[in-house]
C-alpha positions in Angstrom: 0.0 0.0 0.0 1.5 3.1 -1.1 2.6 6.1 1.5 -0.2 9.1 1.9 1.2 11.7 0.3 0.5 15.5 0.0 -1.3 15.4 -3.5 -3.6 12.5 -2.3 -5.9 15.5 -1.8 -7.2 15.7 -5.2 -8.8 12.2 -4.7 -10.3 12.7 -2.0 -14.4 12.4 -2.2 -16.6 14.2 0.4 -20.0 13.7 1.1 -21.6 16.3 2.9 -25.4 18.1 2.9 -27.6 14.7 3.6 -31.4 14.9 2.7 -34.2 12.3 3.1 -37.4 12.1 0.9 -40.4 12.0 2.9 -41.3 8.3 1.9 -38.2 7.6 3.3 -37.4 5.8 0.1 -34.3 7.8 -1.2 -31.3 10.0 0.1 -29.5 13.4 -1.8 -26.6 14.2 -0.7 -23.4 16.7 -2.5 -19.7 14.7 -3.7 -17.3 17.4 -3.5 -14.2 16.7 -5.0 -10.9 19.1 -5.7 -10.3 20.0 -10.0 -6.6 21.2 -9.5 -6.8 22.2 -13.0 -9.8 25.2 -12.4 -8.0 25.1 -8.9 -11.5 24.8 -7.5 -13.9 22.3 -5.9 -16.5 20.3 -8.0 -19.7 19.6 -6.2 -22.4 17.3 -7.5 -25.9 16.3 -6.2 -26.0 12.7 -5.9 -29.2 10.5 -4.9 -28.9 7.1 -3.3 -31.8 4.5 -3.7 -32.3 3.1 -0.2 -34.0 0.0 -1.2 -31.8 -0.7 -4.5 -28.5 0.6 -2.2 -27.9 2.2 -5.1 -26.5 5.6 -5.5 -26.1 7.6 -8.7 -24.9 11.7 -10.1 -28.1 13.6 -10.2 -26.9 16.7 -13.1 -24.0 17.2 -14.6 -23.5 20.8 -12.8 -20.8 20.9 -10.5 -21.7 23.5 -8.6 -25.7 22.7 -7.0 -25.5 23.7 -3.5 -29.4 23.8 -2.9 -31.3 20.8 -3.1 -34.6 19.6 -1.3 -37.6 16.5 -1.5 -40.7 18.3 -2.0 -44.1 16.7 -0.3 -44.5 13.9 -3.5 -40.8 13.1 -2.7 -39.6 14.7 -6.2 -35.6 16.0 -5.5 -36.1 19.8 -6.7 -32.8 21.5 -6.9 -31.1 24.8 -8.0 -29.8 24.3 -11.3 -28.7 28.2 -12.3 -29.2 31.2 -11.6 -28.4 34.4 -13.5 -28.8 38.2 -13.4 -33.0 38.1 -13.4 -33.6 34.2 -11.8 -32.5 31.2 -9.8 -33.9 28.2 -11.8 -35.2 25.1 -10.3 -35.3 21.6 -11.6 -37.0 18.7 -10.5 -35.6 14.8 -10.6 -37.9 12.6 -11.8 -37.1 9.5 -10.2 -38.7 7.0 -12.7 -37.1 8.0 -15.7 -34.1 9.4 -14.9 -34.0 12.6 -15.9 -34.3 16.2 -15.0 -36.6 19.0 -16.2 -37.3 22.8 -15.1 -39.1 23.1 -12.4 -39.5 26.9 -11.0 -37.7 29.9 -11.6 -37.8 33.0 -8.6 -36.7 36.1 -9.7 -34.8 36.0 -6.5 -30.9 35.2 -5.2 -32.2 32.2 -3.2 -30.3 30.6 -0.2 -32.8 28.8 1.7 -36.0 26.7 0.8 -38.7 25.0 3.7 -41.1 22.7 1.9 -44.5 23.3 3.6 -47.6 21.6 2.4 -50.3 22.5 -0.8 -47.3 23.3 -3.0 -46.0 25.9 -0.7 -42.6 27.0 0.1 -41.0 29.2 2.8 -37.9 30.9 1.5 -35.0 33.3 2.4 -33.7 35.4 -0.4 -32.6 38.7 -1.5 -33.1 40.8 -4.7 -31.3 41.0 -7.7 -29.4 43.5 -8.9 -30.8 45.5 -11.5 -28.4 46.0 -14.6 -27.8 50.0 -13.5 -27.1 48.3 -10.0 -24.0 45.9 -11.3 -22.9 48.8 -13.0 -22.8 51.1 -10.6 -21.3 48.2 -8.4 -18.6 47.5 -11.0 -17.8 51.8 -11.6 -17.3 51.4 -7.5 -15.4 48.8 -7.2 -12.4 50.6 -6.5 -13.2 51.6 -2.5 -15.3 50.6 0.3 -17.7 53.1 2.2 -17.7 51.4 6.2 -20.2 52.4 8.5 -20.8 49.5 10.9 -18.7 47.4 12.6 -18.4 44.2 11.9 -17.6 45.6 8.5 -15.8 42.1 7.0 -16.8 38.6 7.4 -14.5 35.9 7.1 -15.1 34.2 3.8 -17.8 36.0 3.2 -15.8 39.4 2.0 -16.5 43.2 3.0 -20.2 43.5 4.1 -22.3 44.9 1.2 -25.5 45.4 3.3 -27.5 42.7 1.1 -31.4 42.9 2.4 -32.7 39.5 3.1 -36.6 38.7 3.1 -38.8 35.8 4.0 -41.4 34.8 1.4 -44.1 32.2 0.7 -43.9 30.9 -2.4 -47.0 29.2 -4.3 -45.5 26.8 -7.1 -48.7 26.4 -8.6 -49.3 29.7 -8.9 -46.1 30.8 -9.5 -46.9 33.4 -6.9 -44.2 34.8 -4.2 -45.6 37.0 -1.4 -43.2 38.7 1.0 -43.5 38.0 5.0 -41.1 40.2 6.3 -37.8 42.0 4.9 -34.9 42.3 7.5 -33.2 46.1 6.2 -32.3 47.0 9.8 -31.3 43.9 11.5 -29.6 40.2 10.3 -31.6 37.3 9.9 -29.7 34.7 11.9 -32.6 31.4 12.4 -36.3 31.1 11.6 -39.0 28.2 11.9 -42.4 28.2 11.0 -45.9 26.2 12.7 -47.6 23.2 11.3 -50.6 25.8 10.7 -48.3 28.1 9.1 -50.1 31.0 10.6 -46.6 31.8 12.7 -43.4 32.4 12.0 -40.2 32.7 15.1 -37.0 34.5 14.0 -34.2 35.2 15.8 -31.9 38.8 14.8 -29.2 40.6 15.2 -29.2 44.3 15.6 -26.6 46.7 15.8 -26.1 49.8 17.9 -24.7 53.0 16.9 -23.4 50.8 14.3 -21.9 47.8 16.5 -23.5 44.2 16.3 -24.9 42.9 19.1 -23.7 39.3 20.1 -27.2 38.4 21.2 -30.4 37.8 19.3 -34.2 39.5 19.4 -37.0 36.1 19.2 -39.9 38.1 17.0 -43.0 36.0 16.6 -45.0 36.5 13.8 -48.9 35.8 13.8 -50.5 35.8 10.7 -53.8 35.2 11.9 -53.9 38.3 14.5 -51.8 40.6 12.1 -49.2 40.9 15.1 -45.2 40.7 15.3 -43.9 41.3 19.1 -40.1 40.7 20.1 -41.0 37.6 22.8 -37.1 37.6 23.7 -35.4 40.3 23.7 -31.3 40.7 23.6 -30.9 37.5 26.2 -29.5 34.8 24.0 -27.2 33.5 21.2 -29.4 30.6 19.0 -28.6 28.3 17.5 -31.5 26.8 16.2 -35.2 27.0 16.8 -38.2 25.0 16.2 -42.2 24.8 16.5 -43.8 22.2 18.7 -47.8 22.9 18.6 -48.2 25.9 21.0 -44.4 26.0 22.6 -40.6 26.7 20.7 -38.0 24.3 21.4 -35.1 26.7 21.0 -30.8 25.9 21.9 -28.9 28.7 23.1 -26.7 30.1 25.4 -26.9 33.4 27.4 -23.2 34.0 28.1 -23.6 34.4 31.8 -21.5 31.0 32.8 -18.7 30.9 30.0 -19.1 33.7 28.0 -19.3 33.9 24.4 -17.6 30.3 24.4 -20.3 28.8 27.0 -21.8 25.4 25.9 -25.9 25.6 25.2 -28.9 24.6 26.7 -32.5 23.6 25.2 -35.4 25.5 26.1 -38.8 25.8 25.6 -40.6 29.3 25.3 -44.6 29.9 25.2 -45.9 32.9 22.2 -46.5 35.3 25.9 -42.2 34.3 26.0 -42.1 32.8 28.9 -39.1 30.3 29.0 -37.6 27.5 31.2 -34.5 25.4 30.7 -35.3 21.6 30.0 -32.6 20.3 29.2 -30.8 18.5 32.4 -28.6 21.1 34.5 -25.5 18.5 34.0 -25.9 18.1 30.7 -22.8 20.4 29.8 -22.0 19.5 26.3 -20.8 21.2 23.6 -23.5 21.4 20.9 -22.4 20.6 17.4 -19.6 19.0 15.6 -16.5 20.5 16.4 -14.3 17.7 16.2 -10.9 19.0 14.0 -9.9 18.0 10.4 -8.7 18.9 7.0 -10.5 15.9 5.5 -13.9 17.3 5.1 -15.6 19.6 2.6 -19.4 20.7 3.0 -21.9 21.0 5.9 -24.9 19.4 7.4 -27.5 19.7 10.1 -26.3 19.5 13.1 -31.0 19.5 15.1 -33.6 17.4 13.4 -37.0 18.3 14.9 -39.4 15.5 14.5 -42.4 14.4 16.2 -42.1 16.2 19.2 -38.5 15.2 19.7 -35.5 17.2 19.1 -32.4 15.4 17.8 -28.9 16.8 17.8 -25.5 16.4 18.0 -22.7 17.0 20.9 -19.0 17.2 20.6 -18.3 15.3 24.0 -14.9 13.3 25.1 -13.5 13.7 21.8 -16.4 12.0 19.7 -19.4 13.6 18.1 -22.3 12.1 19.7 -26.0 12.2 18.6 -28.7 12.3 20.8 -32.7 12.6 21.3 -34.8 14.6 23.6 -38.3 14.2 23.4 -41.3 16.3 25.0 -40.9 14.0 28.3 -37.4 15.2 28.7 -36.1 12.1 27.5 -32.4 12.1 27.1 -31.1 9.7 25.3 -27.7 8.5 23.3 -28.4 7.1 20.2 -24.8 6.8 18.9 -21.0 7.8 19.9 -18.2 7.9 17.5 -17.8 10.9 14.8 -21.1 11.4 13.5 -20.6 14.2 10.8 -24.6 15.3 10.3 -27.8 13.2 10.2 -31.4 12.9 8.9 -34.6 11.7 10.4 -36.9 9.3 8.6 -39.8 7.6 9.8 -37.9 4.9 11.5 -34.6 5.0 10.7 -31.8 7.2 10.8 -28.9 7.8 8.3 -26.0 9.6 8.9 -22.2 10.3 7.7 -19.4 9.3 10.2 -15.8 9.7 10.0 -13.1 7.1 11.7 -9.7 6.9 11.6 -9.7 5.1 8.5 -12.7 6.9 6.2 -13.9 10.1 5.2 -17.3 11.0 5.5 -19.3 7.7 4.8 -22.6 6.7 4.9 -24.5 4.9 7.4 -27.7 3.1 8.8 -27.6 3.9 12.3 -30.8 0.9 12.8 -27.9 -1.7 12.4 -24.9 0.4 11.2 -24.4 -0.8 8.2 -22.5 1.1 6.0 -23.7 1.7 2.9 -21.1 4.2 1.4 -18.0 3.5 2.0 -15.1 6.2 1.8 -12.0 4.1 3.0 -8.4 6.3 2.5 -6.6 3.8 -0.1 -3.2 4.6 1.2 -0.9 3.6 4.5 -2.4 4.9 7.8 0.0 5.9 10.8 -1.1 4.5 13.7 -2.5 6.3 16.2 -2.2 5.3 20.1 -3.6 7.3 23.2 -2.8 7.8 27.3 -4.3 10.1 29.8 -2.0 12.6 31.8 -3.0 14.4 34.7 -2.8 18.6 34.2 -4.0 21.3 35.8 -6.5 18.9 38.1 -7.8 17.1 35.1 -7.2 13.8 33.1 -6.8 14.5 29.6 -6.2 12.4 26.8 -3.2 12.7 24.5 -2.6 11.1 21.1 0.6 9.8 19.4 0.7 8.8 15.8 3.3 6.8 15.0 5.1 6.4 11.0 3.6 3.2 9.1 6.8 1.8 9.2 7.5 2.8 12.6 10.8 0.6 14.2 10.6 1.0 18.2 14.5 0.8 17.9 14.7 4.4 16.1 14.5 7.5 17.0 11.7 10.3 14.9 11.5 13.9 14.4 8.3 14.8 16.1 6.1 17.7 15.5 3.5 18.7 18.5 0.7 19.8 16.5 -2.2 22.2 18.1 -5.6 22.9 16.7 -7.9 25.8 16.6 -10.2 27.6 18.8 -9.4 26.9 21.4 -13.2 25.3 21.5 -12.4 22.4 19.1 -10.6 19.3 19.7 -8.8 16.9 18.1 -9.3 13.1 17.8 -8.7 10.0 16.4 -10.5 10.5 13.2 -8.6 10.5 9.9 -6.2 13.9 9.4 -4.7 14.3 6.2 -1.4 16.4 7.2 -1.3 14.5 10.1 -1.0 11.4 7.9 1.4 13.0 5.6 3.9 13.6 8.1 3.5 10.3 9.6 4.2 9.0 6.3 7.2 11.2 5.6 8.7 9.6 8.8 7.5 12.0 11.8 6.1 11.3 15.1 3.0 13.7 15.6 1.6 14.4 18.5 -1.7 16.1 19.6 -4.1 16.7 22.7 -6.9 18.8 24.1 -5.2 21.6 26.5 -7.8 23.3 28.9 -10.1 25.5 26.4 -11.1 22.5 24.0 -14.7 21.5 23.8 -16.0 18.3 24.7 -15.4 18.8 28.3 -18.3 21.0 29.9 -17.6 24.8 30.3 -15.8 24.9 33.3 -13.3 22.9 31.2 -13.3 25.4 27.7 -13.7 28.3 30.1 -9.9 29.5 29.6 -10.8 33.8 30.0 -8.1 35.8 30.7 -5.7 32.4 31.2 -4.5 32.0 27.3 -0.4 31.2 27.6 -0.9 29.8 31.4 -2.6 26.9 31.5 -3.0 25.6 28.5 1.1 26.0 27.9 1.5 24.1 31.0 -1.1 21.5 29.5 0.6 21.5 26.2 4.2 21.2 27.6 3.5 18.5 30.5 1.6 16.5 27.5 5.0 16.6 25.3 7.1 16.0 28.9 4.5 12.7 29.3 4.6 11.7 25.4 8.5 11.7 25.8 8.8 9.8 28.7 6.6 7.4 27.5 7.9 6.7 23.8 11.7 7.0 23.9 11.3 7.2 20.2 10.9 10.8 19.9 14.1 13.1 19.3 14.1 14.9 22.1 16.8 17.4 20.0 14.4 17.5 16.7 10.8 18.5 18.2 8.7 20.9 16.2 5.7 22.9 16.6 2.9 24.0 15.0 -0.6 25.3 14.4 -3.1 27.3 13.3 -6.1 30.1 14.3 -5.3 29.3 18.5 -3.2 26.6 17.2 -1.5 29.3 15.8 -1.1 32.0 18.8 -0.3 28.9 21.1 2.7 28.3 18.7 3.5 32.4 18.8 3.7 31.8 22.8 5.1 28.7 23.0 8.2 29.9 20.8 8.6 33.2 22.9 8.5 31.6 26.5 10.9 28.2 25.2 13.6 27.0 23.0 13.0 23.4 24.0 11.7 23.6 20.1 14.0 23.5 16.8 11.9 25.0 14.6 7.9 26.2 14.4 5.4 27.2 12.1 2.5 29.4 12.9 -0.7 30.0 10.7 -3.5 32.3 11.3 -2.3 33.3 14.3 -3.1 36.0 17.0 0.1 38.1 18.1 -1.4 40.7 19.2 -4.6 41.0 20.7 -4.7 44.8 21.3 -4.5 45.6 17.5 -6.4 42.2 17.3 -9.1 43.4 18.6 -10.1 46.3 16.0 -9.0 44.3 12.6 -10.4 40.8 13.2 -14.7 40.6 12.3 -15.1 39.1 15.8 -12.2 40.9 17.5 -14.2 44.1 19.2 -16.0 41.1 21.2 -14.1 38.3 21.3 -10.4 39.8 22.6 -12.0 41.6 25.6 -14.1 38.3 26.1 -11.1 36.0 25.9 -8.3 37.7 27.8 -10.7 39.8 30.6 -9.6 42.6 29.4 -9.8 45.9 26.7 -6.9 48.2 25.5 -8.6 51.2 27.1 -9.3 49.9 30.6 -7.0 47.4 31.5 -4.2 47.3 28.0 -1.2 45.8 30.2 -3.8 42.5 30.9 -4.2 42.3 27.5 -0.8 43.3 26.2 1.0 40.5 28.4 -1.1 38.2 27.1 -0.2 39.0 23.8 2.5 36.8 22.4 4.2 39.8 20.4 4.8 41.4 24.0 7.5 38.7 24.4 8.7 38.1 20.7 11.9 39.8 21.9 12.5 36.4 24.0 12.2 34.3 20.4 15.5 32.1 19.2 13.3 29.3 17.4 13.4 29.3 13.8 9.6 29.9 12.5 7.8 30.2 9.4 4.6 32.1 9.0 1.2 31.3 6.6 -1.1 33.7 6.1 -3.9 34.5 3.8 -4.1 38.4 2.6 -8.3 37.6 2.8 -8.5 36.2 6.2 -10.6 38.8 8.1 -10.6 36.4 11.3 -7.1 36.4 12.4 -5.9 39.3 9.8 -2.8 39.5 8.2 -1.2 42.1 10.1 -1.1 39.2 13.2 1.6 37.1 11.8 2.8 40.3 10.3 4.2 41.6 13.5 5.3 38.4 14.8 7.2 37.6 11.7 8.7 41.5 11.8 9.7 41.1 15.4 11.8 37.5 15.0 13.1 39.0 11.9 14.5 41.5 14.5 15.7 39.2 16.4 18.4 37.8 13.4 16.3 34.4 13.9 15.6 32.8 10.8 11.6 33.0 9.5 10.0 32.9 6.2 6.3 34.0 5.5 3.9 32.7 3.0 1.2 35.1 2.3 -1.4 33.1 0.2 -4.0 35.9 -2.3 -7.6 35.3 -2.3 -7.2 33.0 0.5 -8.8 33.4 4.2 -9.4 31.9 7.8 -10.4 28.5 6.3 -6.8 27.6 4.0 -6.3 24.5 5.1 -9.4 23.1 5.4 -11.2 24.9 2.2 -8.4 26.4 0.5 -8.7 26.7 -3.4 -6.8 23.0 -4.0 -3.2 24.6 -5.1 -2.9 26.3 -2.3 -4.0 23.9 0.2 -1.1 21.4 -1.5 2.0 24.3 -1.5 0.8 24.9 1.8 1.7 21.7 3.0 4.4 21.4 0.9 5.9 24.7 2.4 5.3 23.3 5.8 7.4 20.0 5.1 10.1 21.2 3.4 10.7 23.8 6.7 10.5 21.2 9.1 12.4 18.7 6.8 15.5 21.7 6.9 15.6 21.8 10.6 14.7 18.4 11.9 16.0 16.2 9.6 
């Protein structure tokens, strides 16, 4: 079996965006795959025949990204769109082919099926022909009035008015609900009756967004909209259950803006109570770390009373259930990746250490796509160390052809966050470098998820105790495999992988070289470049450059840069409006100072999401760049 090797990231297949019809008789679901010749990502809409187990490309367009089974289970989904419509074809399922379907004179994002040939949609307008030119004469600057006034892969913030509508397909008739000009639609949900709609918004003040989100009930039959919750909680998704709304948020108060979620339920008066169990302190969604997965998917299903969801807990994504009778229940550990709901079975994509996104039966766990990696796997073995008055788990991956009479480079690699984890699912880079000979090694400091808040709670601590975690991990890993060249130890990481390596390099030379991506350096400029900074630096480190600027300046890596003797090289994206360039800017500037030897890559048109996302060339001279650094000084 061949050695993974960088490039193996072109054959990669991803399944992502699952979808069941409503006679439970067929799945969609998107196949991403990278085109290194456009340098892009093609997407296609596949459909898998549950009781053939069968699965089979829906269009030849490699770009569908919206895709839904209307009430006669026919697979409608966004063909095109161009400067007056969004088309819309339908599958038909019995002989194989596609024909129009609809066409909204709309930019579409977001489609409910209701019931009578009714849709509920989010979309914004089109821009008239004087509009694109005007657009296109003013391309050359940006007017800023707000603040955020970037998003991270989203680009400057062009003020584009979204709307709710009900759309009639028989009628070809689309009737607006409400249009959101002064405020950001963030979730929505809609009754059985459809006679009410819930919404949840941000506003801003004086020009500032607000961090927490309005609940508005709509009532169509009383001609009424009243805020029910006002400016109390982040959402992250909401649903209707007969006269109640099941939402899950969090209020901040416990962990800040990092705090895991509870469920509630809220009456249309807006009374609420928490009913969700006081200990259950999970981390809602997904947030298990990788570079082997393109796409997204749901991470509630509301069905039948009973919410369904997924928890990032003890380094597996776990789904569970919760039903009207506060009934908790785990209906399967491991990685699940996103789910659907069917009448009495659920399917769902999982990763292990050994596949990509596959997919799955959860009745009897059957696979029924399989996405095994074709080349060598590193193995990967675990122990528990005891830091900071906790017992955390630590993993070692070892080379395929790894001889316990040698001695390896090793590379202490730390993810992002800091409210993801790793685990022991497949990781391409980590693979390549355990194929290229490298012990790699990896754990969850204080600050991951998976742990309850008290554990990701790290405010105003960044560089104390999750260094100490960090450095008695590598201390234990060591001791424990006398494998690892103590004298040819790297680090690296990006986003708070990435400020952790900034810190680790200014407090200790126990490392030979580093490299840092999308890091912080400096939260004090931090906080007024970044699209989350003017809320998350003062949340993070306890602290503002007005009031208190030595608390935050001390915890700003930058502050000791002057201490820095490890040879480190930089990545950064010039589009990365979460941890801007000017972060690694300064860093780089300052060891550059110090007659240490650095490099930077700055990659154009990239941002925060590089290595995961990245436009396929640069994802592979990324990790190409990374190698041959670490390849000069350890080996």
């Amino acid at each position: 079996m061949e050695k993974t090797k960088i490039k193996d990231i072109l054959d990669y297949k991803f399944y992502s965006n699952l979808e069941i019809s409503y006679d439970n008789k067929y799945l969609a679901f998107k196949s991403s795959k990278a085109n290194l010749k456009e340098n892009k990502y093609d997407s296609f809409l596949n459909l898998y025949d549950i009781e053939k187990k069968a699965s089979y490309k829906v269009s030849d367009n490699n770009n569908i990204n919206l895709f839904f089974f209307d009430r006669e289970n026919i697979l409608i989904f966004k063909e095109k769109s161009d400067d007056k419509y969004d088309y819309f074809y339908k599958k038909d399922m019995t002989l194989n082919v596609s024909q129009p379907c609809f066409k909204i004179n709309k930019n579409v994002s977001f489609i409910k099926v209701l019931k009578d040939g009714r849709f509920l949609i989010k979309a914004s307008d089109k821009l008239s022909k004087e509009e694109r030119e005007e657009e296109k004469e003013n391309s050359f600057y940006k007017e800023i009035t707000k603040v955020p006034f970037y998003y991270n892969g989203l680009g400057y913030d062009n003020d584009k008015i979204e709307s709710l509508y009900f759309y009639d397909k028989d009628k070809d008739e689309l009737k607006e609900i409400r249009k959101f000009d002064n405020s950001k639609l963030q979730s929505f949900a809609i009754n059985d009756n459809l006679d009410k709609i819930a919404v949840t918004v941000l506003k801003s003040y004086n020009g500032v967004g607000n961090l927490k989100e309005d609940l508005i009930l709509i009532d169509f039959k009383k001609n009424i909209e009243k805020i029910i919750i006002r400016d109390k909680f982040s959402y992250y998704d909401i649903f209707f259950d007969n006269d109640r709304i099941v939402f899950v948020g969090s209020d901040h108060k416990k962990g800040g803006i990092n705090e895991d979620c509870f469920i509630y339920e809220i009456n249309f008066q807006g009374n609420y109570i928490k009913i969700s169990p006081d200990d259950f302190d999970k981390s809602f969604g997904n947030s298990i770390g990788t570079d082997a997965r393109f796409g997204s998917g749901r991470s509630f299903y509301f069905k039948n009373s009973t919410l369904y969801f997924l928890v990032t807990e003890k380094e597996e994504s776990k789904l569970y259930s919760f039903d009207k009778e506060k009934n908790l229940k785990l209906l399967k550990d491991g990685c699940v990746e996103e789910f659907v709901v069917g009448d009495n079975k659920i399917y769902y994509f999982a990763m292990d250490d050994k596949r990509l996104s596959h997919l799955k039966d959860l009745n009897n766990d059957e696979i029924l796509i399989d996405n095994k990696v074709k080349s060598a796997i590193g193995k990967i073995e675990e122990f528990y160390f005891e830091s900071n008055g906790d017992k955390i788990r630590g993993f070692v991956l070892l080379p395929t052809d790894f001889d316990k009479n040698k001695i390896y480079p090793t590379l202490l690699s730390i993810h992002g966050g800091p409210k993801t984890e790793f685990s022991n699912i497949f990781h391409h880079e980590h693979q390549v470098f355990s194929n290229d000979g490298y012990i790699v090694i990896y754990t969850n400091p204080h600050g991951s998820s998976g742990n309850g808040v008290a554990y990701s709670d790290i405010r105003g601590k960044y560089g104390s105790i999750d260094y100490e975690d960090l450095m008695k991990f590598t201390n234990e890993a060591i001791k424990r495999y006398p494998q690892i060249d103590i004298n040819n130890l790297g680090v690296y990481g990006g986003s708070y992988g990435g400020f952790m390596t900034n810190w680790i390099v200014s407090h200790t030379d126990r490392f030979k070289a580093a490299n840092s991506q999308r890091s912080i350096s400096n939260w004090t400029s931090f906080y007024g470049v970044s699209d989350i900074g003017y809320y998350f630096a003062p949340d993070q480190t306890g602290a503002n450059p007005w009031d208190n600027l030595n608390k935050m300046w001390e915890q700003s890596p930058i502050k000791h840069a002057k201490n820095v003797k490890t040879p480190t090289m930089f990545i950064h994206s010039d589009e990365d409006y979460r941890c801007p360039l000017e972060q690694g800017l300064q860093m780089y500037t300052r060891i550059k100072e110090n007659g240490v030897d650095s490099k930077m890559y700055i990659f154009h048109g990239e941002n925060h999401e590089l290595s995961r996302s990245g436009k396929p060339k640069a994802r592979i001279k990324r990790l190409e760049a990374i190698k041959e650094w670490f390849d000069t000084y350890l080996k």
